[in-house]
Steps between C-alpha positions, in 0.01 A plus 500: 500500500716378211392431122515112579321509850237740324465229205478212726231682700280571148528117387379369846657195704438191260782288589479354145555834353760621753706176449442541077621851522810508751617204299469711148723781697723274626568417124542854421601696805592774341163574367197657730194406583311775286704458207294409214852239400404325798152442358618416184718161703119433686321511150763265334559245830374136416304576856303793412185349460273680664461833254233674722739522778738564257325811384339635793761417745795680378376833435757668585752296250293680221624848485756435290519449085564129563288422761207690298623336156433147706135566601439577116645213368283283737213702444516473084582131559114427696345781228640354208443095615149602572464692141604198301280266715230604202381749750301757317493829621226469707529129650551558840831314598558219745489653869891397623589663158294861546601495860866408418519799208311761733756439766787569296318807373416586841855475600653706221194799586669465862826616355320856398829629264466635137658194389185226706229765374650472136502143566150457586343720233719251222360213710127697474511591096706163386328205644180396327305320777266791637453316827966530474385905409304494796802387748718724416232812514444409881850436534564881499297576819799383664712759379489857647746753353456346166107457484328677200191551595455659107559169349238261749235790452602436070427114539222587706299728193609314232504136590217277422652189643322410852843336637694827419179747636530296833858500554466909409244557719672319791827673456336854501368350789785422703664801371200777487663677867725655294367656230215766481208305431426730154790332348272178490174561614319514145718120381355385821103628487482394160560092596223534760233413203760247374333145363681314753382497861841422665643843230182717666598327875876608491404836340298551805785434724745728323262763494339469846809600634504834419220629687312758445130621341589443157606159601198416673277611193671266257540162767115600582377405160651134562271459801222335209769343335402157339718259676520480897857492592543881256164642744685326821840658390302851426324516841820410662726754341189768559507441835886535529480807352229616697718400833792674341314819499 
């Protein structure tokens, strides 16, 4: 299978697309379609309007300096509209606006090179909106090679910030196959008496996963927990431990 039939096969069979894309190469024949140039002509075409497809659609234009420089530029453009929308750092932003900025954080994680991990810590430490923090933390579960498990488990113990202790605990989540569980287990435990239900809820699901007898002693003690759905997620994770021997 070719480069082209393998990146016509990961973008699917929208006609629209197909037809947007064979005409860009047909401008450019010289240029492939996993060359990040080629993204650059998508990103600057009067008919690129759809960014989501845009950024999830042409992965595999992104592994170059230009195609990753693109996805940045896009992605400081939504971050820094939204931060000068009197946005605090706290106001939650509009919904097409968080979903738009997670994507192309999403996208970039997908990339998993020094240069996309770079990006996303800058992306992580520069932008002021916590629930913009909070993207690009769960952006990294999508990288593998590149994942540092060190730097979610920091966020994790030193974080205050319910937005950023969510999107922590679900990366570890997503994530927690791979590393021995003693790398995160005590960030994790200590969140299970967190204020917030939904923080002591996800807690529970990163840690029920582990298994175990030392597991089953700290979900146990959220069994009389205060609000329903944090018992109904304890009993549940108990018993999938308990089936998981």
């Amino acid at each position: 299978m070719t480069k082209s039939m393998r990146f016509y096969r990961h973008i699917g069979s929208s006609p629209k697309l197909l037809d947007f894309i064979d005409r860009m190469r047909r401008k450019h024949p010289t240029r492939s379609s996993v060359c990040g140039l080629l993204l650059a002509e998508v990103r600057s075409s009067c008919d690129a309007t759809d960014d989501q497809m845009y950024c999830l659609n042409m992965l595999r234009a992104l592994r170059c300096r230009r195609g990753l420089r693109a996805l940045e530029d896009s992605a400081w453009s939504v971050a820094n509209r939204i931060q000068s929308e009197e946005c605090d750092e706290n106001t939650l932003p509009k919904e097409r606006d968080r979903i738009f900025f997670a994507s192309i954080l999403c996208a970039i994680g997908e990339i998993d090179s020094e240069s996309s991990h770079s990006s996303l810590l800058q992306f992580f430490f520069s932008v002021r909106n916590t629930h913009l923090k909070a993207a690009g933390l769960i952006a990294m579960w999508r990288e593998h090679s590149m994942f540092d498990i060190d730097f979610v488990v920091g966020v994790l113990e030193h974080e205050a910030r319910e937005p950023l202790i969510l999107s922590g605990l679900s990366t570890v989540t997503l994530q927690l196959y791979r590393f021995d569980s003693k790398i995160w287990w005590k960030a994790v435990v200590s969140h299970l008496s967190h204020p917030s239900a939904e923080v002591r809820m996800y807690a529970i699901r990163a840690l029920g996963t582990t298994g175990g007898p030392e597991t089953r002693s700290e979900i146990a003690k959220l069994l009389d927990d205060v609000d329903p759905e944090v018992r109904k997620w304890a009993a549940w994770m108990l018993e999938w431990v308990d089936h998981q021997g």
